[in-house]
N, C-alpha and C positions, 0 to 999 in steps of 0.2 A: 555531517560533512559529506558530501558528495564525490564520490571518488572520482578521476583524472581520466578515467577512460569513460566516464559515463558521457552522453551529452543531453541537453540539455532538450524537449519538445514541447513548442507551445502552438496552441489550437487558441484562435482568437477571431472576434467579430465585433463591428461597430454599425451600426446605420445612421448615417452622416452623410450629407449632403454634401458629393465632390464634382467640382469644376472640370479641371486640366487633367482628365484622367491620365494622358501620355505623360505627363509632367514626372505625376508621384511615382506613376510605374516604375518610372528611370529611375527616381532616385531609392526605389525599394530595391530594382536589381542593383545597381552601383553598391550599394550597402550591403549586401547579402552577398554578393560578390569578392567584394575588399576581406569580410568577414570569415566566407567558407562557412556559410548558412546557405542550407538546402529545404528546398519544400516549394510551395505550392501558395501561391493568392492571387485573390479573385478580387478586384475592383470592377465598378457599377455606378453609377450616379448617387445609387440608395447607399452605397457604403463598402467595406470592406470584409473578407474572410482569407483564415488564411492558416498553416498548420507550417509550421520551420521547424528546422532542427539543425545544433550545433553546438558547440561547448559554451559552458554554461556562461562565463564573463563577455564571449560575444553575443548571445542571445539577451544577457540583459541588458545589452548597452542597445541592441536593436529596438527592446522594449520602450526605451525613454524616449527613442526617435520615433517612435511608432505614438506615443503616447500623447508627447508634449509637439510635435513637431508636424505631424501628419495628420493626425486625427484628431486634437487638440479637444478628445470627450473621454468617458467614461466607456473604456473598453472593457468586452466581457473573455475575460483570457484565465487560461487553463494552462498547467506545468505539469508534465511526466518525464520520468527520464529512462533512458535507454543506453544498454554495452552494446548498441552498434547504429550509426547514422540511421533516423529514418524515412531518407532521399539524399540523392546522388545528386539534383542538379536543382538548381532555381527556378521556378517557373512563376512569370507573373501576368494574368490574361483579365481582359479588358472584357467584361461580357454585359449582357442588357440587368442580368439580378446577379447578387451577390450568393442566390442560390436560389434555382431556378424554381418557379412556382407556375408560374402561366397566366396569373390574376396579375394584371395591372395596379400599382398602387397600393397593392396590400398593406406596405409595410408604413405608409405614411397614416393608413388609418388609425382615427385619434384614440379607440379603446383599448386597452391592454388587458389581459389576462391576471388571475392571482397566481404570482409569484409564489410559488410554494419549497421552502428550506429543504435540502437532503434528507435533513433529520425528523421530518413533518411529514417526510411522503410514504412513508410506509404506514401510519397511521391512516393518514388520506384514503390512500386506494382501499384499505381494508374496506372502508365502510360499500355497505348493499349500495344505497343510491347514487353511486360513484362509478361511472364506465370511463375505464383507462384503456387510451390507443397509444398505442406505438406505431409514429408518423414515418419510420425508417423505412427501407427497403426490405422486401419478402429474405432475399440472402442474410441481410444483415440480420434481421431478428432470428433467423433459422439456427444463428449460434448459441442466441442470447437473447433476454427479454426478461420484463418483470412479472412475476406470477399472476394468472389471471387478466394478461391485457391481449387486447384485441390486437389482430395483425390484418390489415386493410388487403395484405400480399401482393403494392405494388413494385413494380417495376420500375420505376422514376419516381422522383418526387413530386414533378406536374400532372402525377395519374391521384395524387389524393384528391385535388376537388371534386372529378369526376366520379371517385368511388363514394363521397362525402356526400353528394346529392343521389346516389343509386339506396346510400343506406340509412338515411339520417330520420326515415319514418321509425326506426326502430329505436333511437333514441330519443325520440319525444319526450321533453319536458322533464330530462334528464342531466346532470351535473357531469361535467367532461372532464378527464385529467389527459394530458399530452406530455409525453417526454419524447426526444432522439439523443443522440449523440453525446452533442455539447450545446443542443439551447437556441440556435439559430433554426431549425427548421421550425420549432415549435411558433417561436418568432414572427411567424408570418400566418400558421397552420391556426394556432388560436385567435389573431385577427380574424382569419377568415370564417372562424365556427360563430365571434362575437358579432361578425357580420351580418350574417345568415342568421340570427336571432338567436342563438344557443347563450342563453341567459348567464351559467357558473363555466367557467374555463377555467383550469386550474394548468400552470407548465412549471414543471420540475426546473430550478433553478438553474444554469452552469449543465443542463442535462445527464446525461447516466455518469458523464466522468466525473462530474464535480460530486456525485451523487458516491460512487465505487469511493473517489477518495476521503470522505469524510466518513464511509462506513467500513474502510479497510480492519478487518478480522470479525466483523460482527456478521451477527444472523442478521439478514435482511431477504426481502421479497425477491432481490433479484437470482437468475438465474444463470449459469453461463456465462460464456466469453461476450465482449463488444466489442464488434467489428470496428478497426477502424484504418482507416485513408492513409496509411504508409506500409511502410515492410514491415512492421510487425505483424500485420495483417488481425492482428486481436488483443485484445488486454484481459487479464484475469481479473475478477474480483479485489487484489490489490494493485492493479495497476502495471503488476510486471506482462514482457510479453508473454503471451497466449500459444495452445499449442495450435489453435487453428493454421491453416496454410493455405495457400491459393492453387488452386487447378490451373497451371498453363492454358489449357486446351477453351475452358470456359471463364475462368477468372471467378469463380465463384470458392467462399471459403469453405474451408473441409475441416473437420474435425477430428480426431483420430481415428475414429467406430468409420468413419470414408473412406481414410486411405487402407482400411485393412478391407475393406467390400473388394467381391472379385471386379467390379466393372472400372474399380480403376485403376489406370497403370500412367504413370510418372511420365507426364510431357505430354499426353496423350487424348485421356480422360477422366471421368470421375463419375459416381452413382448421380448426378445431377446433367450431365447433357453425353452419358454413353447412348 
């Protein structure tokens, strides 16, 4: 049973094909509104993303509208809960991708990747002929990451293609595993490697959070906090918040062994852009 002060966080994505983008936005704000549901979505022609938070009886009744009414498919949605809001206000924005890549049409391409189970992927990577990227940002992985995976160390997500064709002599004829987040960047990241002829693409299902919540207490590959897109600014291995924290000054996450370095001081700076 969930207790009363907790609320309620879902991370979710669909790629569907929408019309009247102004239309649904209205009535996602209207509804998040009425509710006192905070957070963040992104609509696109290709689909929708989006991370809310709110007590738990209004987030699921937003769920059924989301489900049956809006997107009328098979949404890929994630539950954490949190003792404290994580966002203050609703934001709903209309942009050309549901998360930005820079490839045109990536996401209608017709091959898809092997889906590979939580409980299947630490098996997976173990094996030699198996190179695992982490498709995140350089910050994001600087917290957290799975043992032994590559870090590409970009700066946006539209810099992976670019880094993908600088290094992809080194993966010659080589079997690929891809995880982020929560499973949408991979989404697009593995079309574009099946694209470019990389024969095995493997993408961690639900991404690391579906991945932390199915392996809550156990030994697994993973390492560290995951960054993620609200105030908590991280989650641990069970999914409560993290003790990462954000640098005002750079916005970059800090971890404890940071804020105890001399170079930073609170509001100001931090060992990453003193």
């Amino acid at each position: 049973m969930v207790e009363m002060n907790k609320f309620k966080i879902i991370s979710f994505y669909a790629f569907i094909h929408f019309d009247d983008l102004q239309f649904i936005s209205e009535i996602i704000k209207n509804e998040c509104k009425k509710s006192k549901i905070a957070g963040l979505v992104i609509l696109a022609k290709e689909g929708i993303n989006g991370t809310l938070s709110g007590l738990e009886n209004d987030i699921d009744k937003f769920k059924e509208l989301l489900s049956k009414k809006i997107c009328k498919c098979e949404i890929n949605l994630k539950e954490s809960f949190s003792k404290i809001p994580a966002f203050t206000k609703i934001k709903v924005k209309i942009k050309n991708e549901i998360v930005t890549f820079g490839i045109n049409n990536i996401s209608s391409y017709s091959k898809k990747a092997h889906y590979v189970e939580p409980n299947e992927w630490d098996n997976l990577i173990s094996k030699k002929d198996i190179i695992t990227i982490d498709t995140r940002n350089d910050y994001e992985v600087r917290i957290g990451t799975f043992k032994g995976s590559i870090n590409p160390k970009t700066k946006s997500f539209r810099e992976f293609p670019d880094w993908w064709m600088k290094n992809k002599e080194k993966f010659a004829g080589k079997s690929i595993a891809m995880f982020c987040t929560g499973g949408i960047r991979c989404e697009k990241s593995t079309k574009y490697l099946l694209k470019e002829g990389v024969e095995n693409v493997y993408h961690l299902k639900g991404g690391i959070l579906n991945y932390l919540k199915t392996q809550e207490n156990k030994k697994s590959f993973w390492n560290g906090e995951c960054f993620v897109f609200d105030q908590r600014v991280s989650v641990d291995g069970n999914l409560n918040k993290g003790k990462s924290i954000l640098c005002f000054a750079c916005r970059e996450p800090l971890e404890p062994k940071d804020v105890k370095n001399p170079k930073y001081e609170e509001g100001v700076s931090c060992p990453q852009c003193y």
